[in-house]
TISE-792107 format. One line per 3 residues: number of its first residue (from 1); for each residue z, x negated, y negated of N, C-alpha, C, O, CB. Coordinates in steps of 0.05 Angstrom, whole numbers. Glycine has a CB too. Layout:
N
NUM) Z,X,Y,Z,X,Y,Z,X,Y,Z,X,Y,Z,X,Y; ...
This chain:
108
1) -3132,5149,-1400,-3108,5137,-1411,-3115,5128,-1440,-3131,5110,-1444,-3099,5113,-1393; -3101,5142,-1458,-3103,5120,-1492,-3084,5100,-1496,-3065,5103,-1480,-3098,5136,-1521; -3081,5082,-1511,-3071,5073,-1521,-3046,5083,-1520,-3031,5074,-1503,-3081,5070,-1537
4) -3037,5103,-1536,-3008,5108,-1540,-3007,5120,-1516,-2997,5140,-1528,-2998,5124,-1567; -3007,5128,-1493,-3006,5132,-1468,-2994,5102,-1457,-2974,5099,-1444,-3034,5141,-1458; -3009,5088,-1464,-3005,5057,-1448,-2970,5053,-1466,-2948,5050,-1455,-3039,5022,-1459
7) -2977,5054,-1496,-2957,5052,-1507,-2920,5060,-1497,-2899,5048,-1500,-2969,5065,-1525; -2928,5095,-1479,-2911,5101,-1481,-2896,5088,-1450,-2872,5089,-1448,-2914,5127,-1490; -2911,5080,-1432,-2908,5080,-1412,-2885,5045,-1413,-2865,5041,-1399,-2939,5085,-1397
10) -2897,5028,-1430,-2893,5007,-1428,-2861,5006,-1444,-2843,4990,-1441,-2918,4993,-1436; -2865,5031,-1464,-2838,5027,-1483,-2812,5048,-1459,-2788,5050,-1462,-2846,5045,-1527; -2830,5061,-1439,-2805,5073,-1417,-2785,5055,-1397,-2762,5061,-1388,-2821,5091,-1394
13) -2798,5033,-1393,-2782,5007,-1385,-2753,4997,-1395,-2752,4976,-1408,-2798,4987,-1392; -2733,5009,-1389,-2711,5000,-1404,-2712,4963,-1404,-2717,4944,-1390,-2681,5014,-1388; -2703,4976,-1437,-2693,4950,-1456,-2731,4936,-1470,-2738,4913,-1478,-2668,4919,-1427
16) -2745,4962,-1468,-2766,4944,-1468,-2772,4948,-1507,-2759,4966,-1519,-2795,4956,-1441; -2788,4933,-1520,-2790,4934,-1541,-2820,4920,-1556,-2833,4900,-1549,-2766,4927,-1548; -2824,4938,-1580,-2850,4929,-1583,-2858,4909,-1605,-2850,4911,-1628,-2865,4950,-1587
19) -2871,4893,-1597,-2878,4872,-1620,-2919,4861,-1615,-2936,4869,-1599,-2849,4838,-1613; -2919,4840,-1635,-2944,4831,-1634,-2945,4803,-1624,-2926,4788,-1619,-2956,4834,-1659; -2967,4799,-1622,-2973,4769,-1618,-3012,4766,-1620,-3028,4779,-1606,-2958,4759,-1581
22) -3017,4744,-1643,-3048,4743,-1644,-3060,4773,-1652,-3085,4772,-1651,-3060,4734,-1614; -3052,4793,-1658,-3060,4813,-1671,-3062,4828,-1653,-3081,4844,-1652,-3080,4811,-1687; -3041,4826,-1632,-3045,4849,-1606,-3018,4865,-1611,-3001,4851,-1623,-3047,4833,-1568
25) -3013,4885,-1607,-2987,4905,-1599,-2976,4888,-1570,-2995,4885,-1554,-2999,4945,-1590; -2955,4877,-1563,-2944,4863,-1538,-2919,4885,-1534,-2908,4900,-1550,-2934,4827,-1543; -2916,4879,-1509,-2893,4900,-1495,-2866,4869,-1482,-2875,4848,-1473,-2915,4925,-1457
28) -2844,4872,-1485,-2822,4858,-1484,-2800,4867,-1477,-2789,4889,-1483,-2819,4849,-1503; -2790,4847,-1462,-2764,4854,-1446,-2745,4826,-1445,-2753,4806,-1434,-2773,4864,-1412; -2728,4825,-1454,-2706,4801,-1457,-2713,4776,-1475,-2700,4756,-1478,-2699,4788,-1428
31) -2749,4785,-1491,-2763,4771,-1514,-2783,4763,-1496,-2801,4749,-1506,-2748,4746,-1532; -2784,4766,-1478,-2809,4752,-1455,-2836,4782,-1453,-2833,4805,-1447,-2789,4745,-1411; -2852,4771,-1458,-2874,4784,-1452,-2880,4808,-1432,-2872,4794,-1413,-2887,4767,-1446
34) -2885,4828,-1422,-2897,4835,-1393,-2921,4857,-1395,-2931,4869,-1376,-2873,4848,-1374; -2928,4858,-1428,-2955,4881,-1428,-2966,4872,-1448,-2951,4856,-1459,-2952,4916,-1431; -2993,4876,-1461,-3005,4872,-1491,-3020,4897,-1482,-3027,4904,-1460,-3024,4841,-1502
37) -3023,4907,-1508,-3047,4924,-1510,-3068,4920,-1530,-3067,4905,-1550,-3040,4948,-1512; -3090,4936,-1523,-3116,4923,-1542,-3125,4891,-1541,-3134,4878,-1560,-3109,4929,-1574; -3119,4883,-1510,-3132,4860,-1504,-3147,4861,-1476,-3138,4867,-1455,-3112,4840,-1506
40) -3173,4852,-1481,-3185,4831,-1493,-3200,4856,-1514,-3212,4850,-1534,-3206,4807,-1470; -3197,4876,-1507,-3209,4897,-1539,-3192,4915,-1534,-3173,4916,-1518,-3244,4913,-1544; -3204,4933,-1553,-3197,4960,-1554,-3192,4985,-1528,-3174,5002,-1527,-3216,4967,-1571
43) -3212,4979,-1509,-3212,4991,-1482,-3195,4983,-1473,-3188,4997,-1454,-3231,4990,-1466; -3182,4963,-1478,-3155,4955,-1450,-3137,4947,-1462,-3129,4945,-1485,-3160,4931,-1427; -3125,4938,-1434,-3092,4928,-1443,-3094,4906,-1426,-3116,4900,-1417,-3060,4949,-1437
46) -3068,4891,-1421,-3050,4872,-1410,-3036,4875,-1394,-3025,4897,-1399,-3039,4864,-1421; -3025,4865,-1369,-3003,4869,-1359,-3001,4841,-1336,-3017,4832,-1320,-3002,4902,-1347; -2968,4833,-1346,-2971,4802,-1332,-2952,4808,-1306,-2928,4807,-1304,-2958,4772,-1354
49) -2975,4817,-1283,-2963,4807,-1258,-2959,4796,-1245,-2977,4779,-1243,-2962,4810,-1248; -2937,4791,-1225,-2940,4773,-1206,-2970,4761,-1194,-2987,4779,-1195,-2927,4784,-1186; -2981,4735,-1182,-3011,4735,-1170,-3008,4759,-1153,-3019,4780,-1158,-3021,4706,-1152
52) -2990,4755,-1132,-2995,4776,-1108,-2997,4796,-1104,-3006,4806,-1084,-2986,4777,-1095; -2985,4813,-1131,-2982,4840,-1141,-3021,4849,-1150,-3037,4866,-1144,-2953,4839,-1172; -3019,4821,-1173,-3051,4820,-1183,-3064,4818,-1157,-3075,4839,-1153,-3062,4793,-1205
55) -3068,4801,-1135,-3091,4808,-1126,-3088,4830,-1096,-3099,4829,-1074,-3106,4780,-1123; -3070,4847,-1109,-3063,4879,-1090,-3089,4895,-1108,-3112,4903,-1104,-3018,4899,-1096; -3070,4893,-1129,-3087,4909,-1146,-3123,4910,-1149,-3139,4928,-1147,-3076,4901,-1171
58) -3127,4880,-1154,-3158,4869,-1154,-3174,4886,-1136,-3195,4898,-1139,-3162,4835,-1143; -3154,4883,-1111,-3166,4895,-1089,-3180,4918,-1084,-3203,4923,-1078,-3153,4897,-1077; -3150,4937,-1088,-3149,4976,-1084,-3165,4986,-1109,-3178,5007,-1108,-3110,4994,-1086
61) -3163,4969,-1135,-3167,4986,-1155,-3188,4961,-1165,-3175,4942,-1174,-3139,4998,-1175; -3217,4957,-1165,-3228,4941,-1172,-3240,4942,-1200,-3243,4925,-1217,-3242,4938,-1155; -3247,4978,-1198,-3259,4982,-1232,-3234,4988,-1248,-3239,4994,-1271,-3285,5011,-1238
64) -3213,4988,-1243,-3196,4981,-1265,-3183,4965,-1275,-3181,4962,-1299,-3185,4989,-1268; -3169,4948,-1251,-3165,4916,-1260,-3180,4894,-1252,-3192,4889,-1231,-3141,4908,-1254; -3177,4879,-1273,-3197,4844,-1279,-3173,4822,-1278,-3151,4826,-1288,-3217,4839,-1319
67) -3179,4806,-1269,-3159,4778,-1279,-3174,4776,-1303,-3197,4782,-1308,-3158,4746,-1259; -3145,4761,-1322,-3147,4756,-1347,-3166,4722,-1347,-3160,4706,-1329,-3113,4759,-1360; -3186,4715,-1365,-3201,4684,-1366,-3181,4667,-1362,-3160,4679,-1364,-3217,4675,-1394
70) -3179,4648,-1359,-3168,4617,-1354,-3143,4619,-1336,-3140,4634,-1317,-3160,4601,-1385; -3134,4609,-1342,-3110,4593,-1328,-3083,4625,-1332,-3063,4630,-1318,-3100,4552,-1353; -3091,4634,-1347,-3071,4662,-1347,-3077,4681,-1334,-3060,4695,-1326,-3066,4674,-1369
73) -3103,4686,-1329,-3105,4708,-1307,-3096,4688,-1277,-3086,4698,-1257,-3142,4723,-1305; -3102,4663,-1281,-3095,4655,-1251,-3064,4651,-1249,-3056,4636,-1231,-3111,4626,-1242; -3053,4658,-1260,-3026,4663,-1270,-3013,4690,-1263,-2988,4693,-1260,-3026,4661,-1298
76) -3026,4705,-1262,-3024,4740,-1262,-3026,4755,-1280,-3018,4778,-1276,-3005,4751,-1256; -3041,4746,-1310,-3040,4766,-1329,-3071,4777,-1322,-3092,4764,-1321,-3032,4755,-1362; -3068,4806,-1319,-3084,4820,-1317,-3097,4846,-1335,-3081,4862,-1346,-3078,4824,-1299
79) -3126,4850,-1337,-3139,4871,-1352,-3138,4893,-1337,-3143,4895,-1313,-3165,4865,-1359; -3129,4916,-1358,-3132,4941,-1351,-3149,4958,-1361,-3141,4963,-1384,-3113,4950,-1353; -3171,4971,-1355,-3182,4992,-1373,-3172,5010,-1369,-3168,5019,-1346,-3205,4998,-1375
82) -3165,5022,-1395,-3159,5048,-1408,-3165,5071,-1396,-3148,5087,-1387,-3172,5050,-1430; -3201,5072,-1396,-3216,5094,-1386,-3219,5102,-1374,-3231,5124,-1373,-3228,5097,-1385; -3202,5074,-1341,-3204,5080,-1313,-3170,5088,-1303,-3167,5096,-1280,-3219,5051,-1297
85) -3157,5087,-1313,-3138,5074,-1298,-3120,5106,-1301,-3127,5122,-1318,-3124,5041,-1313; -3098,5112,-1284,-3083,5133,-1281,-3057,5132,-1284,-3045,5117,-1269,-3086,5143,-1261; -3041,5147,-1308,-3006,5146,-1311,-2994,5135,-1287,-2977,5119,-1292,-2991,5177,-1315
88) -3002,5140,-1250,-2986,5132,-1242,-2987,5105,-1232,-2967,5094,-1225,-2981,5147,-1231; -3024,5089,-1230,-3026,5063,-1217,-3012,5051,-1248,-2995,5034,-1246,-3060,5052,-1205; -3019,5059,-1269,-3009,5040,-1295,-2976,5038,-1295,-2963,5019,-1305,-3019,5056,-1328
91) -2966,5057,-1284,-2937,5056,-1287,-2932,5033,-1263,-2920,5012,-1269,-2921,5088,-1282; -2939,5036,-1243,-2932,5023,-1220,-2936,4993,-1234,-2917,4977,-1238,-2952,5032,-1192; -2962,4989,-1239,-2970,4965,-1257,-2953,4951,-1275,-2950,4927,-1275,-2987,4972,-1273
94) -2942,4967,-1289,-2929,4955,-1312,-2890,4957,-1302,-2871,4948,-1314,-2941,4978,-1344; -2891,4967,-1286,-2862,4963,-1277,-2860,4948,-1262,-2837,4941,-1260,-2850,4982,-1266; -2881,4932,-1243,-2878,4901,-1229,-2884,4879,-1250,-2877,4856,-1246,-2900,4895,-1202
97) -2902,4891,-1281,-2891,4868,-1290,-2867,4857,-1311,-2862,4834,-1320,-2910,4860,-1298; -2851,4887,-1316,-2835,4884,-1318,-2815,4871,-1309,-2800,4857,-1322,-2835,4895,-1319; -2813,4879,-1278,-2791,4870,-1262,-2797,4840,-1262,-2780,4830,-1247,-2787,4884,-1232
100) -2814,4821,-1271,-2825,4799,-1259,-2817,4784,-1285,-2817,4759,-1283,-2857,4801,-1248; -2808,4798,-1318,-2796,4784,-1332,-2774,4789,-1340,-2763,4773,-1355,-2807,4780,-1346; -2757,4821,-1329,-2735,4828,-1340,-2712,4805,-1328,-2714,4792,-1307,-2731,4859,-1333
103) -2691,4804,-1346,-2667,4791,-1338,-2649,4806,-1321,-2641,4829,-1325,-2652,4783,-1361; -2644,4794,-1305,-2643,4788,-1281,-2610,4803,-1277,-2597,4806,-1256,-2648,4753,-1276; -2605,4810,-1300,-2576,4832,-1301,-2589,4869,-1305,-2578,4891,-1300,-2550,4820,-1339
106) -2612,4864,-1314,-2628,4892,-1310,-2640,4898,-1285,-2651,4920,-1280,-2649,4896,-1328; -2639,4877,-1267,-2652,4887,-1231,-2633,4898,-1218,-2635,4920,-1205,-2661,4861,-1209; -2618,4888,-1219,-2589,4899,-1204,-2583,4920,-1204,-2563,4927,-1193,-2566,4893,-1212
């Protein structure tokens, strides 16, 4: 998975749009957060899921996702590597954390 792979996956999310934050590329939906990429480096990304979703994932897929340090991974924002991870667990990924910040007239 590269970058603009992660890129494209996260900008397939209707209504989703791209911006920064702290010198990261962030992924956005109704101005609320639900992906960064190139955090905590270059090998990975972001993706803020639900805990319970995160610790599905932790589980099945251990060498590809990490909880994020402090109080935000215990939150659900989670690390993805790049190098491990596959179009379809990343999609799955990034569309629960989508759904977990989209407004609530885009679930329906």
């Amino acid at each position: 998975m590269s970058p603009a792979d992660f890129r494209r996956i996260a900008l397939s999310m209707p209504e989703a749009s791209e911006s920064s934050h702290m010198a990261h590329p962030d992924f956005r939906v109704g101005g609320k957060i639900f992906a960064t990429l190139s955090y905590p480096d270059r090998d990975h990304g972001m993706v803020a899921l639900p805990p319970e979703e995160q610790a599905k994932l932790l589980q099945s897929h251990a060498k590809v996702f990490s909880r994020a340090k402090g109080a935000w991974g215990l939150r659900g924002s989670t690390c993805v590597r790049l190098d491990a991870v596959d179009s379809t667990t990343l999609r799955e990924a990034m569309s629960a954390a989508w759904r977990r910040i989209a407004p609530k007239r885009l679930l329906g």
